[in-house]
N, C-alpha and C positions, 0 to 999 in steps of 0.2 A: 400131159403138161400143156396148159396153156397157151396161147400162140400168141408170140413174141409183142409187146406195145409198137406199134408205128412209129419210125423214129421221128423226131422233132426239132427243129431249129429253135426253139422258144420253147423256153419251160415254159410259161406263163400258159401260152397254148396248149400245151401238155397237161398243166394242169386243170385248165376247165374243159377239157375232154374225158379230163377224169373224173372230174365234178358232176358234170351232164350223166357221163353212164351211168356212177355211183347212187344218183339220188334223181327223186323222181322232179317232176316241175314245180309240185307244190311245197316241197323240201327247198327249194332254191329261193322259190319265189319268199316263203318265211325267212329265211336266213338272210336274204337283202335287206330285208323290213328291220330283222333282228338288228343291224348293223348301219343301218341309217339311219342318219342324223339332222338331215334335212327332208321337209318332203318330196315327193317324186312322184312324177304320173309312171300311169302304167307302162307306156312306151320305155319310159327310161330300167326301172324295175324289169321288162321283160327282154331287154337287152343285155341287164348285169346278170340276170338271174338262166339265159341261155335259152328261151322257151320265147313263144308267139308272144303277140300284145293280148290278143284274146285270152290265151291262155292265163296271161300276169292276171289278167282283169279277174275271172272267173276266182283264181286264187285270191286275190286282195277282198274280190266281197265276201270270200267266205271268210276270209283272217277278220275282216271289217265287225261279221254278225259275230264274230268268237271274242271280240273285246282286245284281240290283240294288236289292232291296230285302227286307225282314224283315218276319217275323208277328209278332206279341207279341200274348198275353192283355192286354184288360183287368184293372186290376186291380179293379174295380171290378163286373163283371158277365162275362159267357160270351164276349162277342163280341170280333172277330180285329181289334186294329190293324194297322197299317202303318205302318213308318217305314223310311228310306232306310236301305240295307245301307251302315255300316260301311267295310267293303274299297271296294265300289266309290265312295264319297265320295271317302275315301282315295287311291284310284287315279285317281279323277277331277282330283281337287285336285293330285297331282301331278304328273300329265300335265303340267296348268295352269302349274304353276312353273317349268317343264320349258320350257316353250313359250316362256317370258318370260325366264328366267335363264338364264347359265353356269352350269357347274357350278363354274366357281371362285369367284363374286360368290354363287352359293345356300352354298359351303361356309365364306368368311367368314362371313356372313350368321347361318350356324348356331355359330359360334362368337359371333358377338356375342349370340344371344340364350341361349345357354346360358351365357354371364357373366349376363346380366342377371339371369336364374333364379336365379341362384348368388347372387347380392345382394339379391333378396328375399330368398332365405331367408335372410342372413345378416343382412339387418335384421329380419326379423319375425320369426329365431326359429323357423323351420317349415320342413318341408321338400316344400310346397305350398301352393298360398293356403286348400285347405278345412283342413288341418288350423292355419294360422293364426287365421280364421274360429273351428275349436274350440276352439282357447288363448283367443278373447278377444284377440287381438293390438289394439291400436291401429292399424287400415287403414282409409282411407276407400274409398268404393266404386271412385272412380276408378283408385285403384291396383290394388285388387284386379280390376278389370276387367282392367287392363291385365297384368298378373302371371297370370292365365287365358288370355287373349289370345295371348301370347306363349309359354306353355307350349301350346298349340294350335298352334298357326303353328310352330313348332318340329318339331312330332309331323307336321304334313304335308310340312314341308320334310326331315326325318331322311325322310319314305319317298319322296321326292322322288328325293335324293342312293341309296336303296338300289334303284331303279329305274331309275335312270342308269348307277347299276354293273353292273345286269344287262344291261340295253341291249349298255351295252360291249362285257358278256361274250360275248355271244351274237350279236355282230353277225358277219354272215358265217359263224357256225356253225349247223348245224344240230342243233336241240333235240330230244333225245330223251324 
């Protein structure tokens, strides 16, 4: 039998002790990246993710050369953020849809919200919520939340449905 967990005044600490043994640095240091939403230098990433700054870094240029994630300047000083690559959200997210829907219920689906789109703008006048936002339009936030939302969920569903066509394409062929 295994010897007893340490006890703990804080789950919270509990839990990222359980985190740390569980998985290695590079496991931690991806799953911060996975989940972040803004960029972050290394220091901040190797503080969430339990592991050195050296160590974060070493992980991030590798995540960096793998497409799973991006550099960016600060703009504010010299040092390198980090924010999730783009493509592979995208590709990630698709999968995702992919996994959950047909493709005939995902191609409804993308028709229904490309009406909805089409009647925000035709009630507000805009042919996006930021530039409604810059008219000055009359939108409360919940709508504009949801008019964002939806213009999002849209753009991963369209690479959804064009990743499905490749699939297709490609299935039983070989790609050159």
């Amino acid at each position: 039998m295994p010897d007893p967990a340490p006890p703990f005044d804080d789950v919270n600490e509990r839990a990222r002790a359980d985190w740390k043994r569980d998985t290695t640095p590079f496991d931690r240091v991806r799953a911060v990246m996975r989940t972040a939403y803004e960029p972050a230098s290394a220091a901040t990433v190797a503080e969430t993710a339990l592991t050195s700054e050296q160590t974060a870094r070493k992980h991030l240029r590798s995540l960096v050369e793998h497409g799973y994630v991006d550099e960016t300047a600060s703009p504010d000083s010299t040092a390198t953020l980090y924010r999730r690559a783009t493509d592979s959200l995208a590709l990630e997210r698709a999968r995702r849809i992919l996994e959950d829907t047909d493709t005939e219920t995902l191609t409804t689906r993308v028709l229904e919200m490309r009406e909805q789109l089409a009647a925000y703008g035709h009630e507000f006048d805009a042919p996006s919520p930021e530039a409604a936002v810059r008219a000055d339009a009359d939108i409360d936030p919940e709508t504009l939340l949801e008019w964002r939302t939806t213009r999002r969920n849209l753009a991963f569903a369209d690479v959804a449905l064009a990743l499905s066509a490749v699939d297709d394409a490609t299935e039983g062929a070989e790609v050159v």
